[in-house]
C-alpha positions as CSV (number, residue, x, y, z in Angstrom):
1,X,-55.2,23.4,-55.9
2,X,-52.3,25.6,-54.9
3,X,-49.2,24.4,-54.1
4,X,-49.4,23.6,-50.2
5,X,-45.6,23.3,-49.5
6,X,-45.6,26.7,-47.9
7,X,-48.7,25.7,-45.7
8,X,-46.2,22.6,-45.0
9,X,-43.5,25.6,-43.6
10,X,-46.0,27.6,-41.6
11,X,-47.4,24.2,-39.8
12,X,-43.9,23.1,-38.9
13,X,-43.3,26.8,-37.7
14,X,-45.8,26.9,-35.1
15,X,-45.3,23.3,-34.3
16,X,-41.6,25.1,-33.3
17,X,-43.2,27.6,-31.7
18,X,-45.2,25.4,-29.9
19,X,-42.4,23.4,-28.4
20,X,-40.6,26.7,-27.4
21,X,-43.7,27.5,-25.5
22,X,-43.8,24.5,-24.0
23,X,-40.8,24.2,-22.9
24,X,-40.6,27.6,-21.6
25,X,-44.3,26.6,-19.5
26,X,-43.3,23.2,-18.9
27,X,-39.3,24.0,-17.6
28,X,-39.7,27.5,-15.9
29,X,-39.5,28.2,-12.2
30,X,-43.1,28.2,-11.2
31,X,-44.0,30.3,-7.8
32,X,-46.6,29.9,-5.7
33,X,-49.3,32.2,-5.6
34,X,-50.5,31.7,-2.1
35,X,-49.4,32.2,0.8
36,X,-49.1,28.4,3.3
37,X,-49.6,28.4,7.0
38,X,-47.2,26.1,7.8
39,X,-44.0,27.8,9.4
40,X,-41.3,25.6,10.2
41,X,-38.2,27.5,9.3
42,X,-35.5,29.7,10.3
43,X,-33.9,32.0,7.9
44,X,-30.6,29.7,7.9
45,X,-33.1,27.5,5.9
46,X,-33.0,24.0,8.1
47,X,-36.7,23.0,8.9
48,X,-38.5,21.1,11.8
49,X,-40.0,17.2,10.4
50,X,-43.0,18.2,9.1
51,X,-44.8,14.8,7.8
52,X,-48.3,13.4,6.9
53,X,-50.5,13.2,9.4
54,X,-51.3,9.5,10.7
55,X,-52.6,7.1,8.3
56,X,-53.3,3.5,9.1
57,X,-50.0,1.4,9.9
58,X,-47.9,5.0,9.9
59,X,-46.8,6.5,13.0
60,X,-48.2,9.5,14.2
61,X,-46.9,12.3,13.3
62,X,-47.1,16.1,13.7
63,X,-45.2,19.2,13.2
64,X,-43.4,20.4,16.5
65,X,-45.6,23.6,17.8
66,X,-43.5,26.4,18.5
67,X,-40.2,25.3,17.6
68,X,-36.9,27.5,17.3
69,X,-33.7,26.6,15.4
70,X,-31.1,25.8,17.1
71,X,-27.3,26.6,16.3
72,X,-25.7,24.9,13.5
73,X,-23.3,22.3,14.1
74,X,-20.3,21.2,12.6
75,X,-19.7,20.7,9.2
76,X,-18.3,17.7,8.6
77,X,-16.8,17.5,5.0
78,X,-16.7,14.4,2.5
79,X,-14.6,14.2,-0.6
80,X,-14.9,11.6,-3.2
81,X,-14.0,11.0,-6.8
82,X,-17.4,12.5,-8.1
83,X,-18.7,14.1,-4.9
84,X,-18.1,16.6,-2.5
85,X,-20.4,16.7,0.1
86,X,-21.1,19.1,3.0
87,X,-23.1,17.2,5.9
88,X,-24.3,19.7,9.5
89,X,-24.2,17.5,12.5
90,X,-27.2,18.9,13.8
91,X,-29.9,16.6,12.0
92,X,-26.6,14.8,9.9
93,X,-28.4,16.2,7.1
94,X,-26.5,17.2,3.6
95,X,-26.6,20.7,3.4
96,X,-24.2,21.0,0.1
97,X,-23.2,18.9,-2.9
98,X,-20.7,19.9,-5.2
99,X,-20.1,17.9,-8.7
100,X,-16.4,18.0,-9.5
101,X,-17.0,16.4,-12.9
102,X,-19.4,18.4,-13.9
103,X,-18.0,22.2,-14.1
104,X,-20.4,25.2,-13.9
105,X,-19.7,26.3,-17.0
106,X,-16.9,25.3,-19.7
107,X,-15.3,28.7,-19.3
108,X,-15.2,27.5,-15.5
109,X,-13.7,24.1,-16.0
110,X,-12.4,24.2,-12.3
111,X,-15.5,25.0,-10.5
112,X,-17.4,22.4,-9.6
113,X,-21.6,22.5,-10.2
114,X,-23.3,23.3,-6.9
115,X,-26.3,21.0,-6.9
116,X,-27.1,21.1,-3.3
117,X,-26.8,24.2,-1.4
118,X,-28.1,26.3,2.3
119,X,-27.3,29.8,1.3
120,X,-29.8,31.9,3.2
121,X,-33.3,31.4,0.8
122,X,-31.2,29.7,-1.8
123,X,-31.9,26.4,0.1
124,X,-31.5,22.8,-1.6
125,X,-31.0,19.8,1.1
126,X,-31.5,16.6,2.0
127,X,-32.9,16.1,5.4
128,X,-33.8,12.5,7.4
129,X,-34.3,11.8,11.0
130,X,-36.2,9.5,13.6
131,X,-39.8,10.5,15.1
132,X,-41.4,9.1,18.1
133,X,-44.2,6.6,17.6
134,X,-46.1,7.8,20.9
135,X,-45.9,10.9,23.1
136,X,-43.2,10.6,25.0
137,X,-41.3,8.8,23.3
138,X,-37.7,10.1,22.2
139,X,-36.0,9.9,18.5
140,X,-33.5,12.1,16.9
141,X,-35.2,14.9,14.2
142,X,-33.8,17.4,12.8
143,X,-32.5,19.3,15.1
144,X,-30.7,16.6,17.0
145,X,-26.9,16.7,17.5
146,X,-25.0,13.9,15.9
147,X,-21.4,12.8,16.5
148,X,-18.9,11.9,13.9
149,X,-15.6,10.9,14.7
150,X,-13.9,13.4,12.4
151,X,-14.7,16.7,10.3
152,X,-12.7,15.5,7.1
153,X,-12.8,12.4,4.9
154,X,-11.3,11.7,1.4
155,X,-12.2,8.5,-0.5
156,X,-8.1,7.7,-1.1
157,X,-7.0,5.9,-3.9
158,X,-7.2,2.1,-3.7
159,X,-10.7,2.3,-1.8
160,X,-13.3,1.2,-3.2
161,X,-16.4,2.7,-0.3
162,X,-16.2,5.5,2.4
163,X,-18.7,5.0,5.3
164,X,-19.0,8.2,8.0
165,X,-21.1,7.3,10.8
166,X,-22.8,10.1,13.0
167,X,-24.5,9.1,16.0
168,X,-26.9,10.0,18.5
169,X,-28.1,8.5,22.0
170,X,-30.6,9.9,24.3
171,X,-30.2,9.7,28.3
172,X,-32.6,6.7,28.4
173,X,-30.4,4.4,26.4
174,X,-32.1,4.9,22.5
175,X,-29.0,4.8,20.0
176,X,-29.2,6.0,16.5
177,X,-26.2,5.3,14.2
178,X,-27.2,7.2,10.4
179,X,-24.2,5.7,8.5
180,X,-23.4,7.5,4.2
181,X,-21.7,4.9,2.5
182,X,-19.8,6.3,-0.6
183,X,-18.8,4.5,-3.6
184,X,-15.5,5.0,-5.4
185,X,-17.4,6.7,-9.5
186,X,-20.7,6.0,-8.3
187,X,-23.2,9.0,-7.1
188,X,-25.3,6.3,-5.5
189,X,-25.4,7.3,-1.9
190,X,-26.2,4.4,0.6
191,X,-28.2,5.9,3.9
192,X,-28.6,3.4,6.8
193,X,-30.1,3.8,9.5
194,X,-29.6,1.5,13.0
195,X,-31.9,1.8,16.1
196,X,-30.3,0.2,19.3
197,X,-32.7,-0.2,22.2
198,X,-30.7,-0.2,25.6
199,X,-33.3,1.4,27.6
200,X,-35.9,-0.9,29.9
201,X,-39.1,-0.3,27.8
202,X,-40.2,-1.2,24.1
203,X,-39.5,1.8,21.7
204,X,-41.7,2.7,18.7
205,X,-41.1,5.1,15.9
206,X,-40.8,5.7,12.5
207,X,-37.7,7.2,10.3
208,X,-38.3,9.9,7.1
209,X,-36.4,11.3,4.3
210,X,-37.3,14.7,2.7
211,X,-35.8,16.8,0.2
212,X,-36.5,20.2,0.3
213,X,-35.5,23.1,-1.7
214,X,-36.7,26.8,-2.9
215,X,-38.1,27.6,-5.8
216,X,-34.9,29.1,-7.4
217,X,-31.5,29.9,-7.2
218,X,-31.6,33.8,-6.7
219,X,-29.3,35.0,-4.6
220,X,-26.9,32.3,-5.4
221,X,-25.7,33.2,-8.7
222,X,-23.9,30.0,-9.5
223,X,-27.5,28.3,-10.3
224,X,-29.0,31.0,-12.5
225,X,-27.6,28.6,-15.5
226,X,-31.1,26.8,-15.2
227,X,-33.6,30.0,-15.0
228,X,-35.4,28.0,-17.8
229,X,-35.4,24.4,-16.7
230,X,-37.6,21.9,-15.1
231,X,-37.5,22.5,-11.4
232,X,-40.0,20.6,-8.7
233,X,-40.7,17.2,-7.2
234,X,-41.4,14.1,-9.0
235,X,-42.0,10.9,-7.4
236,X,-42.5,7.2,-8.5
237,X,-45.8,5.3,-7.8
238,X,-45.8,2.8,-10.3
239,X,-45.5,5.6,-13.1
240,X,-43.9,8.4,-13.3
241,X,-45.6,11.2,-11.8
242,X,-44.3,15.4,-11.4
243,X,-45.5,17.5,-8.8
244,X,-44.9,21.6,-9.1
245,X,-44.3,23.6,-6.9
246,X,-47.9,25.6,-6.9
247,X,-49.3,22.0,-6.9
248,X,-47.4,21.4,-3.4
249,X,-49.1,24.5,-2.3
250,X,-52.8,23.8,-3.6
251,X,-53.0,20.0,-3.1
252,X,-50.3,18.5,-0.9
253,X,-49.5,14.9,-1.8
254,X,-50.2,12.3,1.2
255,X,-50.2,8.7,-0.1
256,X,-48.8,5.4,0.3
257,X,-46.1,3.8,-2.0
258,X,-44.9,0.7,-2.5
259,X,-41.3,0.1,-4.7
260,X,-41.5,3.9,-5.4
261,X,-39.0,6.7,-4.8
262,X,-39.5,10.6,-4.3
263,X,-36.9,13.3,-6.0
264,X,-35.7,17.1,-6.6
265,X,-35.8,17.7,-10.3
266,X,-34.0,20.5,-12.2
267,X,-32.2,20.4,-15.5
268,X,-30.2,17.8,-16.0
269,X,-29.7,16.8,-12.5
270,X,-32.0,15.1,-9.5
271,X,-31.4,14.4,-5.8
272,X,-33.7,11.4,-5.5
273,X,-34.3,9.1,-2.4
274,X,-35.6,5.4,-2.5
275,X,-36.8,4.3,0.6
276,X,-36.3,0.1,0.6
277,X,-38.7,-2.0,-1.9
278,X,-41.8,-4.3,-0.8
279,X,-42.7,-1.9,1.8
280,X,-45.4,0.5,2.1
281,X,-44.2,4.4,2.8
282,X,-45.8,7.2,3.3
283,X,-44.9,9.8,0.4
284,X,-46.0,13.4,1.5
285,X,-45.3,17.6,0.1
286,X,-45.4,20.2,1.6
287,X,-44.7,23.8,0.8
288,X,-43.5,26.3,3.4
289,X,-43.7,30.1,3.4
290,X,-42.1,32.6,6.7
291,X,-39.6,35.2,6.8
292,X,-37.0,32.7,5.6
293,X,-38.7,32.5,1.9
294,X,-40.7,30.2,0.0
295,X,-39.5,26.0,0.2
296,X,-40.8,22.7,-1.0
297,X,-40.2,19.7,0.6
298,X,-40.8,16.5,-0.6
299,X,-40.4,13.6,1.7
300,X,-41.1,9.6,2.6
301,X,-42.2,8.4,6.1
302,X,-41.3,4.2,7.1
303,X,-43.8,2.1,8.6
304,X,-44.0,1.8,12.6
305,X,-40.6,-0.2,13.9
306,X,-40.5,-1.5,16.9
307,X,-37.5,-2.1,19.1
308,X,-37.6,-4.3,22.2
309,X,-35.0,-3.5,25.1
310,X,-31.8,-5.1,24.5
311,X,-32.6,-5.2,20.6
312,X,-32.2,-3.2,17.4
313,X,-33.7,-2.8,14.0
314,X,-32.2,-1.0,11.0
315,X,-33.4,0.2,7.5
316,X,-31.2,0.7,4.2
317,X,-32.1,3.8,2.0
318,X,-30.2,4.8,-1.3
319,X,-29.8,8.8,-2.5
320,X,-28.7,9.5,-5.9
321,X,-26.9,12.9,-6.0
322,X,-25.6,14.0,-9.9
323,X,-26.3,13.9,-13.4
324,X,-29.6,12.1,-15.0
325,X,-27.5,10.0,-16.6
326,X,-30.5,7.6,-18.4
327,X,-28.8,4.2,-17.9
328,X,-27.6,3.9,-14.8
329,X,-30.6,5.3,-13.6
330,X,-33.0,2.9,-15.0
331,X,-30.5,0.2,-12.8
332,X,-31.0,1.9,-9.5
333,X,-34.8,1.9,-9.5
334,X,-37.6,1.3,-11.7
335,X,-39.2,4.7,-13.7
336,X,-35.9,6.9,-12.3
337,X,-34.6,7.3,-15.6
338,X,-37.4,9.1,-16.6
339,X,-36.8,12.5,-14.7
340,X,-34.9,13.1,-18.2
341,X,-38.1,14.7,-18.8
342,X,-38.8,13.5,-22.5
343,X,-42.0,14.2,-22.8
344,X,-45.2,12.6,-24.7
345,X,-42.6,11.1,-27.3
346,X,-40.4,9.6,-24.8
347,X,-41.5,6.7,-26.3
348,X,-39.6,7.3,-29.8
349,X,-36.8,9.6,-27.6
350,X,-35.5,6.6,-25.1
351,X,-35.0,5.1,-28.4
352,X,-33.1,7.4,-30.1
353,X,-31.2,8.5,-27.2
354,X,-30.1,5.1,-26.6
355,X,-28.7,5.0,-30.6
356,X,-27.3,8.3,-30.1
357,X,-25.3,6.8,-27.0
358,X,-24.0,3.7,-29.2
359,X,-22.9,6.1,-31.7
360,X,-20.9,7.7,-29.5
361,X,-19.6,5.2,-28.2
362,X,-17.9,4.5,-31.4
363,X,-16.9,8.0,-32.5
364,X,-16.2,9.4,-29.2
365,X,-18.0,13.0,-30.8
366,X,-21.6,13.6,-29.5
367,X,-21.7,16.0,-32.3
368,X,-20.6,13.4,-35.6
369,X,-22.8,11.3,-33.2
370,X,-25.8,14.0,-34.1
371,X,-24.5,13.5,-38.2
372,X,-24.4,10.2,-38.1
373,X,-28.0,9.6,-36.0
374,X,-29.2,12.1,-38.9
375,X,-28.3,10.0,-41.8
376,X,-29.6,7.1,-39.2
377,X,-32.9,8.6,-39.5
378,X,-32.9,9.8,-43.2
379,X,-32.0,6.5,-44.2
380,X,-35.2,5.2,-42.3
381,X,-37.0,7.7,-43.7
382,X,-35.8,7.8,-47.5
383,X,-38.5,6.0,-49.1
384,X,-41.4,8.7,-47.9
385,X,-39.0,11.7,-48.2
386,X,-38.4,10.1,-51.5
387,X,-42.1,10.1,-52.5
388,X,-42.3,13.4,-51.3
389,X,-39.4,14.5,-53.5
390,X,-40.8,12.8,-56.3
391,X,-44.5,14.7,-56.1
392,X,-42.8,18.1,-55.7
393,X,-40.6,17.2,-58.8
394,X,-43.5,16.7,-60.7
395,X,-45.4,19.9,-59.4
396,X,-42.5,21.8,-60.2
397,X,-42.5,20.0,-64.0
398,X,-46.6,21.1,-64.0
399,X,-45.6,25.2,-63.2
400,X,-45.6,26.8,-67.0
401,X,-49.2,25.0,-67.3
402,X,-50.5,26.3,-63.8
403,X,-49.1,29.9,-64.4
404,X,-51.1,29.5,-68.0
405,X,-54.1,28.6,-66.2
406,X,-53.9,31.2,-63.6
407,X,-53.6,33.6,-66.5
408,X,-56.3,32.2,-68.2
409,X,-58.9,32.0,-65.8
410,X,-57.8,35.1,-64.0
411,X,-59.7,35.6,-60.8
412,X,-62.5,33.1,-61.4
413,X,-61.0,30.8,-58.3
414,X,-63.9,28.0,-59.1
415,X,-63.2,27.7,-62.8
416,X,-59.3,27.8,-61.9
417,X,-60.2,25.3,-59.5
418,X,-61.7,22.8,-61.1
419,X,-58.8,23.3,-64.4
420,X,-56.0,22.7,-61.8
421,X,-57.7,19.5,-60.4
422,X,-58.5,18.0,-63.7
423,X,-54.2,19.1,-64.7
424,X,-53.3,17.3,-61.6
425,X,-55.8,14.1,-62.9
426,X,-54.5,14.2,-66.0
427,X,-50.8,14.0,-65.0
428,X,-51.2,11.9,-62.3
429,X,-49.9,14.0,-59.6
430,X,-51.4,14.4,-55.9
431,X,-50.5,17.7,-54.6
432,X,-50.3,16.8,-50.8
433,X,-48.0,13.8,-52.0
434,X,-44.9,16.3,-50.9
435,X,-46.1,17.2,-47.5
436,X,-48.1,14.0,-45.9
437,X,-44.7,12.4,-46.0
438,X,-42.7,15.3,-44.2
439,X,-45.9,15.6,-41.5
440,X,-44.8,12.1,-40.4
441,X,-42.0,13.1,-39.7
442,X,-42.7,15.6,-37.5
443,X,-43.2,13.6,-33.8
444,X,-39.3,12.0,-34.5
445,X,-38.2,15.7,-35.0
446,X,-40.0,16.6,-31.8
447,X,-38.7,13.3,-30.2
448,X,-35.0,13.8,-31.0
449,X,-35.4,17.9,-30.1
450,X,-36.2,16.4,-26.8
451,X,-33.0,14.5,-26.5
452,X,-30.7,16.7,-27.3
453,X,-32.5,19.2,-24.9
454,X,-32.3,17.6,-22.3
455,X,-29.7,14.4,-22.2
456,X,-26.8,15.7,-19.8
457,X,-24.6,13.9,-22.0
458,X,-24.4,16.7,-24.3
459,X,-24.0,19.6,-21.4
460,X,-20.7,21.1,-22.2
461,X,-20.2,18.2,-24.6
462,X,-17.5,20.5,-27.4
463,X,-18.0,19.6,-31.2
464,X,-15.4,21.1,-33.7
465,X,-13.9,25.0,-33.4
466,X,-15.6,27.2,-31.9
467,X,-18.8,25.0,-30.4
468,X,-17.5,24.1,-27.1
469,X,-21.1,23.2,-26.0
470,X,-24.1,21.5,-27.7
471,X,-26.3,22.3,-25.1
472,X,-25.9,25.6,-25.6
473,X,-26.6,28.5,-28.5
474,X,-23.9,28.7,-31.2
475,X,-22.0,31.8,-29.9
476,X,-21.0,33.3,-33.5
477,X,-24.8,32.0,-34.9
478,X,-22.6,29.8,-37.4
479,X,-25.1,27.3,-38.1
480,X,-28.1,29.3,-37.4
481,X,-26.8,31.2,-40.7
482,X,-25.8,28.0,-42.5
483,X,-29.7,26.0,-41.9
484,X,-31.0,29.7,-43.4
485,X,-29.3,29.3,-46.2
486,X,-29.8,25.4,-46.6
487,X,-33.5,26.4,-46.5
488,X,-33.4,29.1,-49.2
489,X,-31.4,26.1,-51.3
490,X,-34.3,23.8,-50.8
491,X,-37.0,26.8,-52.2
492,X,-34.9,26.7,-55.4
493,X,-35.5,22.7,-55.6
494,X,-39.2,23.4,-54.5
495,X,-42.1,24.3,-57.0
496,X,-42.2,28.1,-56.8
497,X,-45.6,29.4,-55.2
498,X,-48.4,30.8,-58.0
499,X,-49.9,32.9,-55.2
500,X,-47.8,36.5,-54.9
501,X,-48.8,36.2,-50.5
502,X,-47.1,32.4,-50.3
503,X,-44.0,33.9,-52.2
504,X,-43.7,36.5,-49.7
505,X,-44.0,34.0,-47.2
506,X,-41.7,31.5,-48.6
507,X,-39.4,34.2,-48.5
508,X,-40.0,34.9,-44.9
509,X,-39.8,31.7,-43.4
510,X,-35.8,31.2,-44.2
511,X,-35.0,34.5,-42.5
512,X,-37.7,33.8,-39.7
513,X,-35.7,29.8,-38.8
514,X,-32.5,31.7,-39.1
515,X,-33.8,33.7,-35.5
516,X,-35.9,31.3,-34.3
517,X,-32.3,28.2,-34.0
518,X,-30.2,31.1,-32.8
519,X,-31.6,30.7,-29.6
520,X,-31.5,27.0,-29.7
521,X,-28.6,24.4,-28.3
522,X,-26.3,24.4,-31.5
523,X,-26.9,20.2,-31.2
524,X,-30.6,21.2,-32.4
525,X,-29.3,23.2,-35.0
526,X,-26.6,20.8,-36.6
527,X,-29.5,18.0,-36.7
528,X,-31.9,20.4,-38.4
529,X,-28.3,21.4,-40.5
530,X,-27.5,18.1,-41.6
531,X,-31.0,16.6,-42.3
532,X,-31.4,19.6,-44.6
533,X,-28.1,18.9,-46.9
534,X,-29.1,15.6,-46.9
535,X,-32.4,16.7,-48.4
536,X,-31.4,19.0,-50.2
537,X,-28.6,16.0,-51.9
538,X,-31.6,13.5,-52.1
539,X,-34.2,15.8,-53.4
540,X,-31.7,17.4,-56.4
541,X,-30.9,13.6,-57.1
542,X,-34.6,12.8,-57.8
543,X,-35.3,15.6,-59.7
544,X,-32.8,15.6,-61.9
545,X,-33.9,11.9,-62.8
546,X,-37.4,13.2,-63.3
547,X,-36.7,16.3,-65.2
548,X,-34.6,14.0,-67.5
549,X,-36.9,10.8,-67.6
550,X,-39.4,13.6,-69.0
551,X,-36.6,15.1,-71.8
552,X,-36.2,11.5,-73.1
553,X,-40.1,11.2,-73.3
């Protein structure tokens, strides 16, 4: 049988270029391909509610027919340690959030990231409001006028919480105080809402939450660092469930949710809202299409309240705006920590991110935290790779007697068959003993490719020199280069291939991973570096003890 370590090469290959695929189908901007009759929105990209329709215990609701923006109002502006936030009276909805600890780009170290943005049909915000429970009834939505009593506010040092207030009353008495609560290093938002009743009848309605945003940054150039990232709505029903933005289109969502939460997904970040817990709410999509653009919304509806004259009610909400940073996600809300889209090895990633995060916390490097988690993992691995070593040191001992049988037997592939299997008998030697072990390998490769793809930790996270990002492609293809020519040091340890067409392809295949990493985060790259020169170490090792064991014999 011929030697199948190049088959080995080719497999792992396309098992590359499948991932690349993937990611690119997985993490690219979808668009919609129809066209959705629901018109809600103004070019200035603020939208009318536009929520489920009634469900049993829900409260009625319907889009408003025929209605026409209104004039902004005014901005009022909030400034905290790790947010700057940009909140329109009219609706007291956030229509921008800036991330002054996480820059744009490192060679823009003073420009904060814009997560949340209303730039014509470059639209990401956070909208929330009150709708009437019967006709007739008033409640503050979108386009209602808030008060706040200022334009400005600045978490100062010392305080520990902000909280800016913006309220609304109607003429017949119905109050509505919508209250953001800040906290001093925390991008946990707090939303409250309060209903005071001071008119002379019972009032019934029902408060929502949406997110909505288009379906890419274009025309805002400051977000075309995520052209090939996950962007669209995920929401929380028990699992973990993603919803793209075609999907809105074709089959809107409309179901009730208990303990759940609804979110904007794009790489590395999330705006996600989670309506209170042990309560059913209405989650709901929707995708909008007029002469303002395409937008997706994604959006929660309360249960019916009811307020009695001379009473109130209120309900607490939470809004995380920032990084996916794993940890203190998975303490805010159950599943939310799994927007870091890992995909069907998140159940090896979570557990090799979470190493990868105690190395670091020793080292203080996320890149000597890679090395380290490398020799982590070849450690774990050392008695396959080792077995593995061992068979292709004995196939490589075996190469003057296959070459002699190839020259005896000539192009009679059955006789040459059958001598090469009864060699391999003879010697004791199983020829897929060096690549069954490597193939195991192969999901914790895929698993850790994941994490260093998409953990926020290492965005902009610098190593040594000149890589200033791990997230991102070596700029002078350093260790693209370098893993090549670890991989043509490995050939020289392998068995060389009997067959002329595998020697052209193992000759190939060094030159064809030197491209392929050069467009991969330089974190990918010094993994695949370092497990390679520890391979390389390991495998030399065990073949010099072989090739000597078999001198003494």
């Amino acid at each position: 049988m011929d030697n199948l370590r190049p088959l080995l090469y080719v497999s792992l290959f396309f098992v590359l270029f499948l991932i690349w695929q993937a990611w690119q189908q997985d993490h690219s901007t979808p668009r919609s391909q129809q066209s959705v009759a629901q018109k809600s929105m103004s070019n200035s990209g603020s939208a009318t509610p536009t929520l489920p329709s009634t469900s049993k215990g829900m409260a009625s609701v319907a889009a408003q027919p025929g209605a026409k923006m209104l004039t902004k109002g005014e901005i009022v502006k909030i400034r905290t340690d790790v947010l700057e936030l940009s909140i329109d009276t009219r609706g007291a909805g956030i229509v921008q959030a800036l991330l002054p600890t996480y820059p744009v780009s490192v060679n823009k170290p003073n420009e904060p990231y814009p997560l949340m943005y209303d730039k014509g049909r470059a639209v990401f915000v956070a909208l929330s409001g009150v709708v009437p429970g019967h006709q007739g009834e008033v409640a503050p939505g979108e386009f209602a006028l808030f008060k706040a009593p200022k334009t400005s506010y600045v978490l100062k040092p010392g305080e520990k919480t902000l909280a800016i207030p913006f309220t609304w009353t109607s003429p017949s008495g119905i109050k509505v105080i919508k209250t953001y609560v800040f906290h001093r290093g925390s991008f946990l938002v707090d939303v409250n809402f309060k209903i005071i009743n001071k008119a002379s009848k019972p009032w019934v309605g029902s408060i929502y939450g949406q997110i909505m945003r288009s379906p890419s940054g274009k025309g805002y150039n400051l977000l075309d660092v995520n052209t090939h990232s996950y962007l669209g709505a995920a929401y929380y029903d028990g699992s973990y469930q993603k919803v793209g933005f075609d999907g809105m289109a074709k089959n809107p969502l409309d179901k009730s949710v208990s303990d759940g939460w609804i979110a904007m997904v794009e790489h590395y970040f999330l705006v996600a809202w989670i309506p209170p817990r042990k309560e059913d709410f209405k989650f709901f999509t929707r995708a909008l299409q007029d002469n303002g653009g395409e937008r997706y919304l994604i959006g929660f509806q309360s249960p019916l309240l009811q307020v009695t004259p001379g009473d109130s009610t209120s309900l607490d909400t939470r809004m995380w705006i920032g990084p996916e940073l794993q940890e203190h996600l998975a303490s805010v809300a159950p599943g939310l920590n799994l927007t870091t889209g890992y995909g069907i090895f998140t159940f090896i990633s979570q557990p090799l991110y979470w190493l990868l995060a105690r190395i670091h916390g020793v080292v203080g490097n996320w890149g000597w935290s890679i090395v380290l988690l490398t020799l982590m993992i070849k450690l774990a691995f050392y008695k396959l790779s080792e077995t593995s070593y061992r068979s292709m040191a004995r196939m490589r001992r075996l190469q003057p007697k296959l070459q002699a049988l190839k020259e005896k037997f000539g192009d009679d592939r059955q006789r040459l068959g059958q001598a090469t299997m009864e060699l391999y008998k003879k010697e004791k030697v199983n020829p897929l003993g060096g690549c069954l072990p490597m193939i195991v390998q192969i999901p914790v490769f895929i698993a850790l490719y994941w994490v260093l793809l998409e953990s926020v930790e290492l965005r902009q996270a610098p190593f040594i020199l000149w890589i200033r990002d791990l997230s991102a492609p070596d700029p002078y293809f350093v260790l693209p280069i370098l893993m090549g020519i670890t991989m043509l040091l490995q050939q020289k340890l392998n068995p060389a291939p009997l067959d002329p067409l595998q020697k052209r392809v193992m000759t190939i295949l060094p030159m064809a991973f030197t491209v392929f990493f050069a467009f991969f985060p330089s974190g990918l790259v010094l993994y695949w570096l370092t497990n390679n020169i520890l391979s390389i170490a390991q495998q030399w090792v065990i073949t010099r003890r072989i090739e000597k064991a078999a001198e003494a014999g």
